[in-house]
N, C-alpha and C positions, 0 to 999 in steps of 0.2 A: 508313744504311750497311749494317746488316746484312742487309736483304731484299734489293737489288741482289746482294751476294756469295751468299748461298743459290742465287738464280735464277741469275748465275753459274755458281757448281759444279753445278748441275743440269745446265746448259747443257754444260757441259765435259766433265760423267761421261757424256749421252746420246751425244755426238756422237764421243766415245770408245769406247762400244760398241756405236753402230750401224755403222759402220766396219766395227769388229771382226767383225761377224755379217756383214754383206755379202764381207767379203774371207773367210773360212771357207765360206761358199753356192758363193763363185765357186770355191772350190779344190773344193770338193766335187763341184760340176756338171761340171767343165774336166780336173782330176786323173785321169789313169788310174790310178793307184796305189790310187783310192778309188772306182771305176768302177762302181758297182753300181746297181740299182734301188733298194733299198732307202736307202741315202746319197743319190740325188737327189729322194729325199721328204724327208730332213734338209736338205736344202738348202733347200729346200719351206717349213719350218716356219722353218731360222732367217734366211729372207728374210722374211717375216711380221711374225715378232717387230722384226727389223732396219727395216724400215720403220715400221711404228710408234714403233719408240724413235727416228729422226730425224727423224720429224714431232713427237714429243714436243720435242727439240730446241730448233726452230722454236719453239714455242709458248713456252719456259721460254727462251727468248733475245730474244722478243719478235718475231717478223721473221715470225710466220706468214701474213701480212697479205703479206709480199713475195714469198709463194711467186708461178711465174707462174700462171694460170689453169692454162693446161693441166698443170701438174703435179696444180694442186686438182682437176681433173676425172679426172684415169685414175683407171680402177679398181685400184687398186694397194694402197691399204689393206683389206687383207681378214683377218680376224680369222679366218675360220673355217680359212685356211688352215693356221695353227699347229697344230691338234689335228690335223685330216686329215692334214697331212704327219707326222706323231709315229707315230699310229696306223698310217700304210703304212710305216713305216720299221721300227717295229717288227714290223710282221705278214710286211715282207719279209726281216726281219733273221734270223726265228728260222723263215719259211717261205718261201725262194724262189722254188721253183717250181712252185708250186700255183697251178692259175687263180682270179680270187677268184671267190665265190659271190654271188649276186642282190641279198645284202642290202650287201653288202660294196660294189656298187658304187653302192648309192642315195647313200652317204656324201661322193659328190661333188655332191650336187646342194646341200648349203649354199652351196657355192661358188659355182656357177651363181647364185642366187638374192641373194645379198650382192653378184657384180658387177653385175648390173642392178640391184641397189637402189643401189650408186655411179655407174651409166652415168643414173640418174633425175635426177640432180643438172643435168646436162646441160640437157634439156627445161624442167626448175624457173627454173634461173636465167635461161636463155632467152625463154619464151616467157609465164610467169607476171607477173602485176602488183605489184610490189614490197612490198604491204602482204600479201602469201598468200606469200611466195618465205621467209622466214622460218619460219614456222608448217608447212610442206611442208618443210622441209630438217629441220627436229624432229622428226618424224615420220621421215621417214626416217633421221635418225642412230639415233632409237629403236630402228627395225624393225630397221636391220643387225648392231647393236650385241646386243644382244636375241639375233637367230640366232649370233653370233658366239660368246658366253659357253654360251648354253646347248649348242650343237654342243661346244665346247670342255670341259663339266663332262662329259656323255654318253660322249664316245670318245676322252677321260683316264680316264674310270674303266674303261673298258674293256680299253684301254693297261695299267694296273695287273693287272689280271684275267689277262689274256693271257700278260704276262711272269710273275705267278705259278704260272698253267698248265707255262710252262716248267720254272720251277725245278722243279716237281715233279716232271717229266720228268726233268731232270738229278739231282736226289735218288735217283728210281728206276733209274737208268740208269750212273752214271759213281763210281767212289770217290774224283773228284780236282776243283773245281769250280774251280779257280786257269783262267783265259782262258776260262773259258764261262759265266759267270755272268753275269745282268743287273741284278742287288741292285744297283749300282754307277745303273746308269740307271733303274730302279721306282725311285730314291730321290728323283733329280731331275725326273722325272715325277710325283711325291706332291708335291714341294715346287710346282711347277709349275700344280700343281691348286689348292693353296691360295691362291697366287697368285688364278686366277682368280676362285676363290670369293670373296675380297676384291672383286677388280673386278667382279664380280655384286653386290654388298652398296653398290660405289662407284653400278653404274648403278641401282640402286634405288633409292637416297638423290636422285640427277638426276632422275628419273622424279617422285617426290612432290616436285620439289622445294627441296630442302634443297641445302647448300652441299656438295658433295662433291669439294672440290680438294683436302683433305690427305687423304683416302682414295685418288683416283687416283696421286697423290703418291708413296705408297707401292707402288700397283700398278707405274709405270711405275719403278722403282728394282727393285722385283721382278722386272722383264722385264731389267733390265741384268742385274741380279745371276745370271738364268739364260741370259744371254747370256755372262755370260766363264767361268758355269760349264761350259758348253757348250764353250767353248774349251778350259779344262784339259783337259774331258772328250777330245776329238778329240784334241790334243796326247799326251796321256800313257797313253791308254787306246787305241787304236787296236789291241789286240786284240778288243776287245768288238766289232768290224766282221767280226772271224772267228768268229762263236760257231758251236755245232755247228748246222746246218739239224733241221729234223724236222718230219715231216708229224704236225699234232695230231688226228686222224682215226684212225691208224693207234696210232700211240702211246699214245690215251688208254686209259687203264684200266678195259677193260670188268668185266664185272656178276663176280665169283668163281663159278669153277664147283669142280665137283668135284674133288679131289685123286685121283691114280691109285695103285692099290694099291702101286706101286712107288715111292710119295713117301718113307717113311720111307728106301729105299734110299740116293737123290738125297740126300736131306740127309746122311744120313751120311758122303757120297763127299763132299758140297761139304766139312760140316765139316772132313774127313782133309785134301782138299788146301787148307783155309785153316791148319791145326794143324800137320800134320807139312811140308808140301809150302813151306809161308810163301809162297802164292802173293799175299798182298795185299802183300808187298815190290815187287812192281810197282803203281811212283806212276798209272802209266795204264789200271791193271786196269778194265777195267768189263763190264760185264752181258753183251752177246752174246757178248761171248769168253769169259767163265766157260760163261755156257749151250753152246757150242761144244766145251768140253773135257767138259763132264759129257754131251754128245750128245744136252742138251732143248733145248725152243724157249725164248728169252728172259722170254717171259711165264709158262711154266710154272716154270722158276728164280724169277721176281719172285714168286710167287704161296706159292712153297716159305719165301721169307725173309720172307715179310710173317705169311705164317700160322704157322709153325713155330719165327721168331724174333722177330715182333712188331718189326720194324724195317723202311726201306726200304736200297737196295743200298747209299748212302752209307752210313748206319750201320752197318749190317752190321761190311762191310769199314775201317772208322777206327777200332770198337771195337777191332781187332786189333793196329792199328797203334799207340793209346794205349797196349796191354798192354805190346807190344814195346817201345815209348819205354820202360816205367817199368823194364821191366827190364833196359836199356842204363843208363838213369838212376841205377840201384845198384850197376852192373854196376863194379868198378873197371879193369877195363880198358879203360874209355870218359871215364876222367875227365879226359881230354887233348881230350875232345870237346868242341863249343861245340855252346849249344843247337839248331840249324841244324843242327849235322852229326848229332846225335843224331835230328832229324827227321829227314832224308835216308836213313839209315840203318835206318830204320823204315818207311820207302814212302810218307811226306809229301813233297811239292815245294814246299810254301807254308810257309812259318816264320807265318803269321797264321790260317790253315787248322788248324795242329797247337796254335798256343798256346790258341786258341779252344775246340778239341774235348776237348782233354789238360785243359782247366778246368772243361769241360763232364763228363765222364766221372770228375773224380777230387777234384773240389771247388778245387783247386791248381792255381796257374801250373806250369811244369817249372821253373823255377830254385827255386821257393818248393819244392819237391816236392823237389828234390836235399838238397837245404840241412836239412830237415827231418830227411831219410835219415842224413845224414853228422851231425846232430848227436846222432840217434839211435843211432848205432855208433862 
């Protein structure tokens, strides 16, 4: 009794979220609310994944035997297509409209090269003699299987790189990272990757051999598991589809050159108007609008606060922000305040941005920090 219900609930969880990932593909490709290039390469990846998991299904219901032929023959399961859609989605998420470069578009040829290793099946079962039609379909699940994972470990890791690239843009760039941050999606893109690493460890174990049906077991629970996370994701996050654009060309942080004799001036002015001016009371302050009122370029500001305060422009400007919490914090004419308001009131928009940083900078939560104050007076 108990093997039938396991294969069961497999059966029920797959077909459950392969569903789920086809009807999100189709709002995503169909939606103008969600209309972008970049989201119909998400569409891209969680049609992928979404066919796989109900051909998984199929298999853990026992009925894979009744698919019809022509379903077993399109080229429809393609593996490689999950990483490649992740990876344009992300490179169009945070770079719209850049054309891609040389290398950028070799990365479709996995794709190419895995449908005709599914259109070979065709030919095999056709025209081959029944005792080779076997031993030719192994071979070829290998070969596809094989570019699929490795394409997929390659340009995940790259996926990871890239959005890290970003943050550091947005670190140097913004003192407020609440709707532009992609930590949220690098996290499910890491989990994502180990995922596949498992299923490179599953197809290797097939390869010599060995029994690897509770290794895949696991992978194909892994692919649900980032299919309804995929969902929350879309659902409740649907600012991350607005992140700030930036050409990384332009933006990256060249080689430091020389400081101009007028550098000590510049920092002084910046200091004044972060000190007396309370210009980091604005929750949306960031970099070229600073560089804009001191009359330099944005790089020569970032260059002034990395060499002369050993910080990048987030920190910089949150240091100040922390001060100002702690002294609203003792302040009794704030004691009516909730810790929320006491953020806001400081030039925080994020109550998890301030608890984080206020913990970061002072060793203490802000309640734990109050509480402290007040039993010390």
């Amino acid at each position: 009794m108990e093997e039938p219900f396991i294969y069961g609930f497999l059966s029920a969880v797959h077909i459950m979220a392969g569903l789920q990932g086809l009807l999100l593909a189709t709002i995503l490709l169909f939606s103008k609310r969600f209309g972008s290039t970049s989201n119909r390469f998400f569409a891209m990846t969680l049609l992928g994944v979404s066919i796989i998991v109900c051909y998984d299904f199929f298999y853990y219901s026992f009925e894979e035997e009744e698919l019809p032929l022509v379903i077993q023959y399109m080229p429809i399961y393609i593996r490689t297509a999950i990483p490649i859609g992740l990876y344009f989605f992300v490179r169009y998420l945070i770079d719209p409209k850049s054309q891609l470069n040389k290398w950028e578009r070799l990365w479709y040829l996995p794709i190419l090269v895995e449908v005709i290793t599914e259109l070979a099946y065709i030919p095999v079962n056709l025209f081959l003699e029944e005792n080779t039609i076997v031993g030719m379909e192994y071979v070829l699940l290998i070969t596809e299987e094989s570019i699929g994972l490795l394409t997929s470990v390659v340009l995940l890791s790259l996926v990871v790189q890239k959005i890290n690239r970003y943050q550091k843009f947005l670190l140097n760039n913004y003192s407020t990272l609440s709707g532009k941050s992609l930590i949220g999606l690098r996290n499910l893109i890491i989990i994502f990757l180990v995922i596949v690493v498992i299923w490179l460890l599953s197809h290797m174990l097939f390869i010599l051999g060995y029994d690897n049906e509770g290794i895949y077991t696991l992978v194909s629970l892994g692919l649900i598991l980032f299919l309804f996370l995929m969902g929350y994701f879309v659902i409740l996050h649907y600012s991350l589809f607005k992140v700030i654009p930036y050409d990384p060309g332009k933006t990256h942080l060249k080689a430091k050159k020389k400081l101009s004799p007028k550098t000590d001036e510049y920092h002084k002015k910046l200091l004044d108007m972060m000190e007396t001016e309370t210009i980091y009371m604005d929750p949306e302050l960031n970099l070229p609008y600073l560089a804009e009122l001191l009359k330099i370029s944005p790089g020569y500001l970032s260059q002034i606060i990395r060499e002369k305060e050993g910080k990048n422009f987030f920190e910089f400007v949150n240091q100040y922000r922390v001060a100002e919490a702690k002294k609203k914090l003792m302040d009794t004419d704030y004691n009516q305040y909730s810790i929320m308001g006491i953020a806001l009131e400081s030039g925080f928009n994020s109550k998890s941005t301030f608890n984080s940083l206020f913990k970061k900078y002072t060793g203490q939560t802000p309640s734990s920090f109050k509480k402290s104050f007040q039993a010390s007076h």
